[in-house]
C-alpha positions in Angstrom: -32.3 -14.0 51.6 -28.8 -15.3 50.5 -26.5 -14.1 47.4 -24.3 -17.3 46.2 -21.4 -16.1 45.1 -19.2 -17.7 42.5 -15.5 -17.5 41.3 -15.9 -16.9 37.4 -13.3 -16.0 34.8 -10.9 -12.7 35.4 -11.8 -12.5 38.6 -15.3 -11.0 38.3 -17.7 -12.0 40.3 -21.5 -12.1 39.4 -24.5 -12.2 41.8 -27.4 -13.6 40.5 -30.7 -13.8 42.0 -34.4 -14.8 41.7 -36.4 -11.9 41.4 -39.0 -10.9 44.1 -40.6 -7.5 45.2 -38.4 -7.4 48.4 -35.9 -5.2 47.4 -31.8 -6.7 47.5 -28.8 -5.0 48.2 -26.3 -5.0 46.0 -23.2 -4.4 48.2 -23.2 -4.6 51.9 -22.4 -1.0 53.2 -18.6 0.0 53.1 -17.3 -3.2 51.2 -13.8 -3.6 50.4 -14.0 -5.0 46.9 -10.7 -3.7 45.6 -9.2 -7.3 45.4 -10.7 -9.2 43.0 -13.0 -6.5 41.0 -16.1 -8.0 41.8 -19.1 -6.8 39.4 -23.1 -7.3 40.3 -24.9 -8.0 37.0 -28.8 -7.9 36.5 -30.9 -8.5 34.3 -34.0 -9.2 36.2 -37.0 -6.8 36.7 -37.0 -5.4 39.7 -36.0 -3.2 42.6 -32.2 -3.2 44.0 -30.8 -1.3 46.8 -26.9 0.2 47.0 -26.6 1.4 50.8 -24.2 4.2 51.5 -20.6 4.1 52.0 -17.2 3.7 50.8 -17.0 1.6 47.4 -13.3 0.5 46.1 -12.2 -0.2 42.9 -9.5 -2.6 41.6 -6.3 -1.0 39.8 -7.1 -2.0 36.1 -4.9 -3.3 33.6 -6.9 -4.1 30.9 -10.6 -3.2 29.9 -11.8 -6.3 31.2 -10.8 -5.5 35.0 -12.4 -1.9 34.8 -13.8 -1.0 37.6 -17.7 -1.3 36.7 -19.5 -1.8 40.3 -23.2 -2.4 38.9 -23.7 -3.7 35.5 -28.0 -3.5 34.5 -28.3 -5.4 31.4 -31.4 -8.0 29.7 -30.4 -11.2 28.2 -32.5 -10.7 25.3 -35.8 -7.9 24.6 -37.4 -5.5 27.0 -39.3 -6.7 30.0 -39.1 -4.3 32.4 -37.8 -1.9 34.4 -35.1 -2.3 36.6 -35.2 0.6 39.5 -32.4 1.1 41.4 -32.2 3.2 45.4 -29.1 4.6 46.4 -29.4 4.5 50.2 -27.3 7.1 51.3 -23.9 9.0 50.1 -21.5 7.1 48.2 -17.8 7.5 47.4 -16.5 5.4 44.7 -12.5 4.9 44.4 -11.3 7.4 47.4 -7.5 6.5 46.2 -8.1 7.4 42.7 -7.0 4.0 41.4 -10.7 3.3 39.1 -12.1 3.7 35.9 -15.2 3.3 33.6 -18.6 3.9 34.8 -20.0 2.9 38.4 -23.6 2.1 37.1 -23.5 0.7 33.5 -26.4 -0.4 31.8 -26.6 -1.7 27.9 -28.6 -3.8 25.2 -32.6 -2.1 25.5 -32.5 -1.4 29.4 -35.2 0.5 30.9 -33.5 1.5 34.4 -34.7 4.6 36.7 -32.0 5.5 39.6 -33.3 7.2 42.8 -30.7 9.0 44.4 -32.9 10.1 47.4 -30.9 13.6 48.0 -27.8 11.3 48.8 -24.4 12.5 47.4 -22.5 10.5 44.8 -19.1 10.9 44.8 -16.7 9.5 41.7 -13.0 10.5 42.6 -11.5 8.2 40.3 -7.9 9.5 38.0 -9.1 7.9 35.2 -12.9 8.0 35.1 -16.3 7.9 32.9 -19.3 9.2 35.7 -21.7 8.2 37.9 -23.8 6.2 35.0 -22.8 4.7 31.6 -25.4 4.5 29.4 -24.2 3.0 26.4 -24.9 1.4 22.8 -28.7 1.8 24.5 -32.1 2.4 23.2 -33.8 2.1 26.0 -33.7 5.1 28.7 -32.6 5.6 31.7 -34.2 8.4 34.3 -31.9 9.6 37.5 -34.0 11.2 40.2 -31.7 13.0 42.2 -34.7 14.8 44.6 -32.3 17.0 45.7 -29.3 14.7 45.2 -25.7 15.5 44.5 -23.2 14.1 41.6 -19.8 14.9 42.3 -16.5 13.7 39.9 -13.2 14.5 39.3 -14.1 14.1 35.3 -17.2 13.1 33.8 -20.4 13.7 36.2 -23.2 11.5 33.5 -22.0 9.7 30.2 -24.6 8.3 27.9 -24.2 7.3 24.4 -27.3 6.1 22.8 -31.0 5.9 23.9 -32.9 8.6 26.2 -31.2 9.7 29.6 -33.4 12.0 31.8 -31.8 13.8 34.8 -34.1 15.6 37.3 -34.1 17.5 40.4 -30.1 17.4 41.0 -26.5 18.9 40.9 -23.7 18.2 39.3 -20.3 19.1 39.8 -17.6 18.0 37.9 -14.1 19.6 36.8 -13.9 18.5 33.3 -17.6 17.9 31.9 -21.1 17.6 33.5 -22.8 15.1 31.6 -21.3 14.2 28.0 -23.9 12.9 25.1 -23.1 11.2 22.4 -25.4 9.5 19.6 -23.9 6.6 16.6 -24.2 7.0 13.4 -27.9 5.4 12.7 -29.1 6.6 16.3 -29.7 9.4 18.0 -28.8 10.3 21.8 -31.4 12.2 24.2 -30.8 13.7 27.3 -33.3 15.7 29.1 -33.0 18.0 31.8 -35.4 19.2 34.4 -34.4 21.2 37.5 -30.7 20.7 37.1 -28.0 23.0 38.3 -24.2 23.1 36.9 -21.8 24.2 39.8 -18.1 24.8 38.6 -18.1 22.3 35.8 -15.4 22.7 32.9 -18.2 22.5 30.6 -22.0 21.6 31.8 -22.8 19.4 28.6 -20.6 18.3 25.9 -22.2 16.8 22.5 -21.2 14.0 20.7 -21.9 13.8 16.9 -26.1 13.1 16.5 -26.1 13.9 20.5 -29.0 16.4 21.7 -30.1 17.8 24.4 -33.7 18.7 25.5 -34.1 21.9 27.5 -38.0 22.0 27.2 -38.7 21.7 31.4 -35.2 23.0 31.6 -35.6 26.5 34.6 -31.7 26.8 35.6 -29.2 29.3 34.5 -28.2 29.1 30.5 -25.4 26.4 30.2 -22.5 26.6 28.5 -22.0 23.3 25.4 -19.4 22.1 23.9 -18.9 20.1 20.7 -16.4 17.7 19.9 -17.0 16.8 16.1 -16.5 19.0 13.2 -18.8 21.4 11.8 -17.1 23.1 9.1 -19.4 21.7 5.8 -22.1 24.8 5.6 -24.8 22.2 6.9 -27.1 22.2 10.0 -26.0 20.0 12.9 -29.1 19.8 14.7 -28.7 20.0 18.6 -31.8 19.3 20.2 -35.2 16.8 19.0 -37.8 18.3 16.8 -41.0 20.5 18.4 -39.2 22.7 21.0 -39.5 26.7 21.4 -37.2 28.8 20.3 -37.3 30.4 23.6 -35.1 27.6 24.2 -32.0 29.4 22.4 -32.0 31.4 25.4 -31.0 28.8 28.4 -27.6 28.0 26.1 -25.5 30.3 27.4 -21.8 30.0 25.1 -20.8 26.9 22.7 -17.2 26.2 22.4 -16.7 24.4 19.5 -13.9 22.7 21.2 -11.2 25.2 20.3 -11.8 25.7 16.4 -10.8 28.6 14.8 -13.8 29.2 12.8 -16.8 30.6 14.5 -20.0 29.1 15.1 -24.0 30.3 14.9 -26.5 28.9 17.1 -29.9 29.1 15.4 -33.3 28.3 15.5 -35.1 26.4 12.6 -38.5 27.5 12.5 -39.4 24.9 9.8 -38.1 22.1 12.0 -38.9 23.5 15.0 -35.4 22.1 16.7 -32.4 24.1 17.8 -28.9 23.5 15.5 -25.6 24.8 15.6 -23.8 25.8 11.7 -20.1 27.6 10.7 -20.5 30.8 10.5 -20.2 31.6 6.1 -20.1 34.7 4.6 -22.9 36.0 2.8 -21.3 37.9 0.0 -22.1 40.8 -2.4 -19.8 42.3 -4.9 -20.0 45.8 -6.5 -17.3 47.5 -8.9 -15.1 50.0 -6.7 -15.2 53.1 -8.1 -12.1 54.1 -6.1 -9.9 52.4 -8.9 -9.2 54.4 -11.7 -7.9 51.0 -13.6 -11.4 49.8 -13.3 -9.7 46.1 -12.5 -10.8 46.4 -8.4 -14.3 44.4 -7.1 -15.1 44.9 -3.5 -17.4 42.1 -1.3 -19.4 42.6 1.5 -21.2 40.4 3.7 -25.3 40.5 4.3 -25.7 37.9 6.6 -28.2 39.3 8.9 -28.1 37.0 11.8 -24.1 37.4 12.7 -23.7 40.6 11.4 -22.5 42.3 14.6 -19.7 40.0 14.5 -18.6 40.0 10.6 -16.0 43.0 9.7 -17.0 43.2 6.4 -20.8 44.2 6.9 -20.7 48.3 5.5 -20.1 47.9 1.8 -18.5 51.7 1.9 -16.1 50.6 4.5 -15.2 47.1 3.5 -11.3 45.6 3.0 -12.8 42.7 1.3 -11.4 43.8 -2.4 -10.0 41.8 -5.5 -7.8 43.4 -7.7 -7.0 42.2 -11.3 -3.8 42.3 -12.6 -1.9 41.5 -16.1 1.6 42.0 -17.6 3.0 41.1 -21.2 5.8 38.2 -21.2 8.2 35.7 -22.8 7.0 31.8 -22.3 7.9 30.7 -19.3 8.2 34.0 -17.9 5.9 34.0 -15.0 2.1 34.8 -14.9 0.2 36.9 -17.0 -2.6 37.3 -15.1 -3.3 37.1 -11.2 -5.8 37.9 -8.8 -4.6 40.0 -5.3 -6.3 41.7 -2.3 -6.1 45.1 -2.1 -2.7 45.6 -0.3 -1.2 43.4 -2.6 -0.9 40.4 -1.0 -2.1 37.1 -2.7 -5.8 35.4 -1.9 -4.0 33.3 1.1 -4.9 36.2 2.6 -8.1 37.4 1.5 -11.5 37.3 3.1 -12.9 35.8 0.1 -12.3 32.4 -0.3 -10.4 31.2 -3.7 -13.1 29.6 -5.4 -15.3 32.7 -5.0 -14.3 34.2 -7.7 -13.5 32.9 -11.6 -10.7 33.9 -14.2 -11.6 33.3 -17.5 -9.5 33.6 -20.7 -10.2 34.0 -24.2 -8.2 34.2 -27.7 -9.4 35.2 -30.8 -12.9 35.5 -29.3 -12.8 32.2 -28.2 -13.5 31.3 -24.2 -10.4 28.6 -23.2 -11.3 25.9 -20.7 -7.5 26.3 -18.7 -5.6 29.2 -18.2 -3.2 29.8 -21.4 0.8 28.7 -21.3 1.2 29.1 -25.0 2.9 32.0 -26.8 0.1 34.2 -28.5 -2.9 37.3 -27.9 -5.3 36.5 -24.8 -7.9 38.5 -22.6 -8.9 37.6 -19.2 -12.4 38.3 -16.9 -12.4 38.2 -13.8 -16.1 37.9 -12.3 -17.5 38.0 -8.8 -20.9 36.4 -8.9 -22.5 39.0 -11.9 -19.8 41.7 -11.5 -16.4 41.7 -13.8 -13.5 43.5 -14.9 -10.9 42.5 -17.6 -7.6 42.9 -19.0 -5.5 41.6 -22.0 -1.7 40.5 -22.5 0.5 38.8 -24.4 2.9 35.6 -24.3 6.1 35.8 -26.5 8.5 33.2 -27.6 11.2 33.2 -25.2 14.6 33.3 -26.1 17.1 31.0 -24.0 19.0 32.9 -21.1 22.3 31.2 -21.6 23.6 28.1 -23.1 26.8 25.8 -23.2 28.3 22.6 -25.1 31.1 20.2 -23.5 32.6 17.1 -23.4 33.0 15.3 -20.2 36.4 13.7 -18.8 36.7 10.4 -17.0 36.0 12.1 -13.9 32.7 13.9 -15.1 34.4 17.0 -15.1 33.4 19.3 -18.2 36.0 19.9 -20.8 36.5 22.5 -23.7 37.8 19.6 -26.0 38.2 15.3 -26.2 40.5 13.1 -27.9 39.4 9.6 -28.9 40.3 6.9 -30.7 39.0 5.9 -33.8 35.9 3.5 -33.1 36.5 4.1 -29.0 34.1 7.0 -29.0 31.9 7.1 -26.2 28.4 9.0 -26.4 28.5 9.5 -22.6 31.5 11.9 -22.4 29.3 14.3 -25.5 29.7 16.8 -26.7 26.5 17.6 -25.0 24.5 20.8 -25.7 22.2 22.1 -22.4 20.2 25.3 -22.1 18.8 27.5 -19.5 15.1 28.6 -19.7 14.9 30.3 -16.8 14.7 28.6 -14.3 18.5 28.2 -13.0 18.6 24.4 -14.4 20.6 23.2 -17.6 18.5 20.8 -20.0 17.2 21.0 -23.3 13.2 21.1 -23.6 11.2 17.7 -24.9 9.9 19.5 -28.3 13.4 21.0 -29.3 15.5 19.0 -31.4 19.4 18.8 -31.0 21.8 18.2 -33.9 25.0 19.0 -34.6 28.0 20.2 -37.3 31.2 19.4 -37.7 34.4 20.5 -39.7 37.9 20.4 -40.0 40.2 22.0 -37.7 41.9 24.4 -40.0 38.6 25.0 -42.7 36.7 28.1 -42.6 33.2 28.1 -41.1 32.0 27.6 -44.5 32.4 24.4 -44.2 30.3 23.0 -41.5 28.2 20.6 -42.6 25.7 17.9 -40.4 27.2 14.6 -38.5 25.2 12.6 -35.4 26.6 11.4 -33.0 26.6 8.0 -34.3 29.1 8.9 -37.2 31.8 11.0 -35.0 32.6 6.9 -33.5 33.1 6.4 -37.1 35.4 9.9 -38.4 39.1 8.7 -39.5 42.1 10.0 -37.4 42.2 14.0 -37.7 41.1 17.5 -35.9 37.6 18.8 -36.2 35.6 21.2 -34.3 31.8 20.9 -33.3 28.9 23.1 -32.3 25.1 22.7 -31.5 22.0 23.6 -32.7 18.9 23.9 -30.8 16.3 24.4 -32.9 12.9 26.9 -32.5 9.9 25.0 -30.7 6.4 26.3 -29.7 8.1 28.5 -27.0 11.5 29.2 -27.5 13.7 30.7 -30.7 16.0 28.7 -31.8 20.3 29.2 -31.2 23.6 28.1 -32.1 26.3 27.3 -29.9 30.2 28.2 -29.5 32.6 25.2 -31.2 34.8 22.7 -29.6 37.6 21.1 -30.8 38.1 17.1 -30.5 41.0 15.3 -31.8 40.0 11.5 -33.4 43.4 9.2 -32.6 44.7 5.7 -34.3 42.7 3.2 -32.0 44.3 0.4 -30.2 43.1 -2.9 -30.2 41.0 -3.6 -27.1 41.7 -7.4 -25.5 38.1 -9.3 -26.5 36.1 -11.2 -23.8 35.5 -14.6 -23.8 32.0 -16.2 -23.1 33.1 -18.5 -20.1 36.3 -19.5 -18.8 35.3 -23.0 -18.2 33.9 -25.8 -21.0 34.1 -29.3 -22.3 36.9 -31.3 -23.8 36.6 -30.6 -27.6 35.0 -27.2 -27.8 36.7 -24.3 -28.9 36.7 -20.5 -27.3 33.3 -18.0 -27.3 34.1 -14.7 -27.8 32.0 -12.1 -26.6 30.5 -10.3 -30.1 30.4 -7.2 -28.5 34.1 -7.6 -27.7 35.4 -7.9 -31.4 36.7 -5.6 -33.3 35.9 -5.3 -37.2 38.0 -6.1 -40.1 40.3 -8.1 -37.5 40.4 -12.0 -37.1 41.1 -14.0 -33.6 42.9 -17.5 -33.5 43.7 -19.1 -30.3 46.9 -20.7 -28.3 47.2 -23.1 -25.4 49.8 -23.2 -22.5 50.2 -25.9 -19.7 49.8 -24.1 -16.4 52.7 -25.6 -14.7 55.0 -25.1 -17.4 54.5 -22.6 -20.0 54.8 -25.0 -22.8 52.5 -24.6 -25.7 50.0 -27.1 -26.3 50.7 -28.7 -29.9 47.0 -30.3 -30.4 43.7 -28.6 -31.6 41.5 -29.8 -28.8 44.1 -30.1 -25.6 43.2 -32.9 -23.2 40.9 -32.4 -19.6 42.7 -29.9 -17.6 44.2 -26.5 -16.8 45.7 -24.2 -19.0 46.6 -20.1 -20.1 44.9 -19.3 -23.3 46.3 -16.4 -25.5 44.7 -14.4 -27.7 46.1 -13.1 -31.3 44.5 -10.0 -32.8 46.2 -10.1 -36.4 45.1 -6.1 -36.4 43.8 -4.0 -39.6 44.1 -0.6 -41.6 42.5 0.7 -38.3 44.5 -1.3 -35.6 47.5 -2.1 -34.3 47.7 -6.6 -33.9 48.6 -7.7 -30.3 48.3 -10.2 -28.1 45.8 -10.1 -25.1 46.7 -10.8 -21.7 46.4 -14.9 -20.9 43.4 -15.9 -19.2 42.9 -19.1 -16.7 40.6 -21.2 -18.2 39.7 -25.1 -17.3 38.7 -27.9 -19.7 36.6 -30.5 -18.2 34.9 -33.8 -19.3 32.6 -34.4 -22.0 29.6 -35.6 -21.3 29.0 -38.2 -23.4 25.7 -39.5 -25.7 25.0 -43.1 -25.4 23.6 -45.1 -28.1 22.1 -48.4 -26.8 21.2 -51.5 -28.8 19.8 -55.3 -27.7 21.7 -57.8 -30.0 21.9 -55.3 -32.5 18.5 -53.9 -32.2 16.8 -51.0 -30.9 14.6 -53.5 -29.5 14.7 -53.6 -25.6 12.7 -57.1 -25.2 13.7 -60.7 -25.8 12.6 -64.5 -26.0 13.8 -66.4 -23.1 16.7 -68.8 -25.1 18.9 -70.1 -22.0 21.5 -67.6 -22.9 22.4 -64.4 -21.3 21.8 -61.3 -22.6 22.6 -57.4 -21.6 22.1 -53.8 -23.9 25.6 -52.2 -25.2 26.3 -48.7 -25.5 28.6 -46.9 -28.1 29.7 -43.0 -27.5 28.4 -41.3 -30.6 29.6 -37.4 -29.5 33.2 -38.0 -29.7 36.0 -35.2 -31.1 37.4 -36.2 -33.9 39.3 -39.8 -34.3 39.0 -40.3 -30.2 37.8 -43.7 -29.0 36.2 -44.2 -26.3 34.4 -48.1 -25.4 31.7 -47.8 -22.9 31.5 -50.7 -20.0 27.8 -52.1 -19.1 26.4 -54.2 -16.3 23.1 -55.9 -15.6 24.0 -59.2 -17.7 20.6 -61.5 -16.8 19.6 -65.2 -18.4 16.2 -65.7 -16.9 12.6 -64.5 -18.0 12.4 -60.7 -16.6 12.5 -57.0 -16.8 16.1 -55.7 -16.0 18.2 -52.5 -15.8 21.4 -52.2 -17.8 23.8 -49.7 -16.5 27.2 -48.1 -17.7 29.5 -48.2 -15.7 33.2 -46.9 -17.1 34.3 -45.3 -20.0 38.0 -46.0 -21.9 38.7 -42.4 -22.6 39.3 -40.4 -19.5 38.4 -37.0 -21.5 34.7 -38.3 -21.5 32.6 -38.9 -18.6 29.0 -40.7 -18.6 25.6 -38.8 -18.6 23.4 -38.3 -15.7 20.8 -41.1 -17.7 23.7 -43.8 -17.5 21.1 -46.7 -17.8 18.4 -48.8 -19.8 15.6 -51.2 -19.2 15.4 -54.7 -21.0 12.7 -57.2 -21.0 13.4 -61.5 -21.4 10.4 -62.5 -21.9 8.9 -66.4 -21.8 9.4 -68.1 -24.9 6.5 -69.6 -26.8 5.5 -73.4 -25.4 3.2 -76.6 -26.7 0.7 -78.0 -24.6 1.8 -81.0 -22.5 0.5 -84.2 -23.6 0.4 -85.7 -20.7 -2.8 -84.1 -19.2 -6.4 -85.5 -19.0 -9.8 -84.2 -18.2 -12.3 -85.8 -16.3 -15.6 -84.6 -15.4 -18.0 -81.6 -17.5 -15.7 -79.7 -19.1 -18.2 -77.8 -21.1 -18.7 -73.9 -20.4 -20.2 -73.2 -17.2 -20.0 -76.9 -15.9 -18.0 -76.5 -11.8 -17.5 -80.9 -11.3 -14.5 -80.8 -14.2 -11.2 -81.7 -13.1 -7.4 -81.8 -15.1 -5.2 -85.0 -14.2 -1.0 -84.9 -14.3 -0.4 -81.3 -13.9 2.2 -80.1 -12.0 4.2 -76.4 -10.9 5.8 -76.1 -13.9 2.5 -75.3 -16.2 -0.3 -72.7 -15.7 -4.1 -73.0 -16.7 -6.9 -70.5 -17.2 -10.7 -71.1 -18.0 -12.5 -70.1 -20.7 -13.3 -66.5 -21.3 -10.7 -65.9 -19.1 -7.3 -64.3 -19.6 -5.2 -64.6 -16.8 -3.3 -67.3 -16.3 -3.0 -69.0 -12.7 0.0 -70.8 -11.1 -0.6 -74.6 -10.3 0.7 -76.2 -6.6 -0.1 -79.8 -7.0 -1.2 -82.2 -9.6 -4.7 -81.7 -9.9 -6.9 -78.7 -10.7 -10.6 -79.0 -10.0 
């Protein structure tokens, strides 16, 4: 027989062939198919041959050039089995420059491997096994009669389906054979007559991977997990219906390095084997040792690990939980806490935090948190049915220390201010700050600051209230100031030390102007924010280039200096504010159009010619300014007027500078000079019109378009 072979995309080459009973080989003997990764693919019942020898696998560089040899998989459903003899030893990938699985079979494949006490081995850097046996749910059986599977990593990887392994050894250094099952399916593997020799681990589970050890007669094996089991539950380990006698050819499992310890049980119910955390199995008595009568000790009864639990003996137990209570301010630390019995917190404890419950009461009356608020209070503590209690109190708390200040320019805190009248500035205080405790300044949400004033040289008789607001408004003098704070829900309430502030004649502060930039006959914006009260503003204009003052209300388009004036009040000195650069531009100016003195943009055709005018109706107050148009027309159309110039170079015309008029045909008679001949009733087609010509138009009855006319009949 022949195998065609055929270049295909990446490289791979697939061999396919017509089934018969004569077995094929799949690789000539000692094959160097390093070069272009080539790949035999069945999926054809049958029997295949792979003779002994040397096998080379490509360097891969992506997943798609692994180094699969034989890849056993069915277009669609089962039909079949597909039973491959490995002829003598085989070594896979002597430079160590492989990866993925020799033998890899997918999608429903029923395939049996007969090793025929040949030696199998994988020396790849990088490597799966022997046989993949993935996202299957088929099986797959590997008759070694005696035969040997040797790797530098995985010996046998299956995920999915059923993998039996009989009569052979494997040795590999990281894991024998690794099972894994998915999410909706489990993974079998069955052994029968295996032995382990020097493997990291013999078997390694995957989550929902088991392992069968029913015909199982080697040494116990060691297993190793590599998924979580830390939720209290039963990850079962093997299938259904096998002995319990079972428990005894698994040797040690691993649990890949967690720190928690694991049971391997039996479920009789179930009849399967399944691996759980190791929890506790706690009882609590009082302990008597305590003369406070606020200690609980624990003690663990689970039977099954108890040679490996240190808190079995209930007389000898350290498992205890002490209650403890204290009387304090608000905010004063806890009242009530729980601790081990050298004094430590529960980090520490055997007995995990939500093993036991506080609960607190006032007035009777159980509370659903624990209690922050200043009043009376009890607390339990219980350990499944056994509790102790205690009681304390929470206080109003009185502030540690406190301070008022103003603050300079620089944010520096000062023992007194000076302002001037209406230039106070809430930002620089006085601000009042207190310390609860906790090394930071602030005043709490629920407390309410205010303040009192007085004069500088009256007794403290006379403070009286004043906010913040009104100290902008206090006339030139010397007070002094203080804070109060007053009493909340958790703190008493306090009075501060005094400061002394000095309120100063204010002087006028320059006003801002709105823009720096606007149109020929406006006037200045000033900011409103930037005035001052009781004073009035007017306004002078300076030519740039010469300083001379401007001697017209509205100056013309250009540059100038504008000047301020603040005529001042009882509260402010007048002055003028620094010039400012500002620019006058164009007006924009608002046309007006009429059509021979209507607003009336369409015409009769007369002979004469005709075009829209335009008059500036915006302009400042005697100006002039006459508006130039184009788009003059005589004949019967639609037209666009457009302005085109202004007289008055202080105006300039709008973006919309034009307007559409309409000379429309004038109303005509009927010539006389045209005769009919023929039907000329409605519907008739032999009519006919005599001594028309190009100048007139005609339509039929019932119609209303009118149609031109090119010589001197129409028919």
């Amino acid at each position: 027989m022949k195998i065609k072979i055929k270049k295909i995309i990446a490289s791979v080459l697939t061999f396919m062939m017509v089934f018969t009973q004569v077995p094929v080989n799949v690789f000539a003997a000692d094959t160097n198919i390093s070069n272009d990764g080539n790949t035999y693919r069945t999926s054809t019942p049958g029997t295949y041959n792979l003779p002994g020898g040397t096998y080379y696998t490509k360097k891969y560089s992506t997943w798609a050039d692994a180094g699969t040899k034989v890849y056993i998989q069915y277009d669609s459903s089962k039909k079949g089995t597909i039973a491959l003899n490995i002829l003598g030893d085989v070594v896979n990938n002597p430079e160590k420059s492989g990866r993925y699985d020799f033998i890899r079979t997918d999608s429903n494949t029923d395939v049996t491997i007969n090793m025929n006490g040949h030696t199998f081995t994988y020396s790849g850097n990088d490597v799966y096994s022997l046989c993949g046996f993935v996202g299957n749910s088929g099986t797959m059986t590997i008759n070694g009669s005696g035969g040997t599977i040797v790797s530098d990593e995985v010996g046998l990887n299956s995920i999915e389906g059923v993998l039996n392994v009989n009569d052979a050894t494997i040795k590999a250094n990281s894991i024998g054979i690794y099972n894994k099952g998915t999410e909706l399916k489990e993974a079998v593997l069955k052994l029968k007559n295996i032995t382990f020799e020097n493997c990291g681990t013999d078997v390694k589970l995957g989550s929902n991977g088991t392992i069968d050890l029913s015909e199982y007669n080697g040494n116990a094996i060691t297993i190793d997990i590599d998924y979580e089991i830390n939720d209290g539950k039963k990850h079962r380990i093997s299938p259904r219906g096998v002995s319990k006698a079972d428990l005894n050819k698994i040797k040690f499992v691993k649990n890949s390095g967690k720190l928690y310890k694991v049971d391997l049980k039996y479920d009789d119910e179930g009849q399967y084997i399944y691996l759980a955390k190791h929890v506790h199995k706690w009882n609590y008595v009082l302990d008597n040792s305590d003369e406070s009568g606020k200690t609980i000790k624990g003690y663990c009864s689970e039977e099954e690990r108890n040679n490996e639990c240190d808190y079995q003996n209930p007389d000898t137990t350290t498992a205890k939980i002490v209650l403890k209570t204290q009387n304090g301010e608000y905010n004063r630390g806890t009242n009530a806490w729980v601790e081990n019995a050298n004094g430590k917190n529960t980090n520490s404890f055997p007995i995990s935090g939500d093993s036991y419950k506080l609960t607190y009461y006032q007035n009777g009356q159980q509370l659903s948190q624990r209690p922050k608020e200043p009043g009376d209070y009890s607390v339990t503590l219980t350990m499944d049915q056994v509790s102790v209690s205690g009681e304390f109190t929470i206080t109003k708390a009185k502030y540690w220390t406190n301070k008022i200040y103003f603050k300079d320019k620089n944010w520096n805190e000062q023992d007194s201010c000076e302002y001037t009248y209406q230039g106070y500035q809430s930002k620089f205080g006085p601000r009042v700050e207190v310390n609860t405790g906790n090394g930071h300044y602030y005043v709490p949400t629920d407390a309410r600051v205010s303040y009192e004033y007085k004069k500088y040289d009256d007794d403290d008789s006379a403070y009286k209230s004043i906010s913040l607001d009104e100290l902008n408004s206090l006339k030139p003098g010397t007070y002094c100031i203080r804070g109060v704070v007053s009493e909340n829900n958790h703190y008493l309430s306090l009075t501060t030390e005094s400061l002394k502030f000095t309120v100063l004649k204010a002087k006028p502060t320059p006003p801002s102007i709105v823009k720096y930039t606007w149109e020929y006959g406006e006037q200045p914006e000033l900011v409103p924010e930037s005035k001052l009260n009781n004073c009035q503003y007017s306004f002078k204009y300076y030519y740039r280039d010469t300083d001379v003052e401007v001697d017209k209300e509205y100056p013309d388009v250009g540059k100038y200096y504008l000047s301020i004036y603040n005529s001042g009040s009882d509260l402010y000195k007048p002055g003028w504010a620094p010039q400012k650069f500002i620019t006058i531009t164009q007006r924009t100016a608002t046309l007006s159009w009429e059509l021979d003195g209507t607003n009336t943009f369409k015409i009769p055709y007369d002979g004469k010619p005709h075009v829209p005018t335009a008059t500036v109706t915006n302009t400042v107050g005697n100006d002039k300014c006459n508006v130039t148009v184009s788009g003059e027309q005589t004949e019967v159309g639609t037209y666009t007027a457009t302005a085109t110039g202004l007289s008055n170079s202080n105006y300039k015309l709008p973006a919309q500078k034009t307007v559409t008029f309409e000379i429309v045909k004038a109303q005509r008679e009927a010539p006389t000079s045209v005769t009919a001949t023929g039907t000329t009733y409605k519907g008739g087609t032999d009519g006919k019109l005599n001594n028309v010509d190009s100048s007139m138009e005609y339509k039929k009855d019932g119609e209303n378009e009118w149609h031109s006319i090119t010589g001197n009949t129409v028919e």
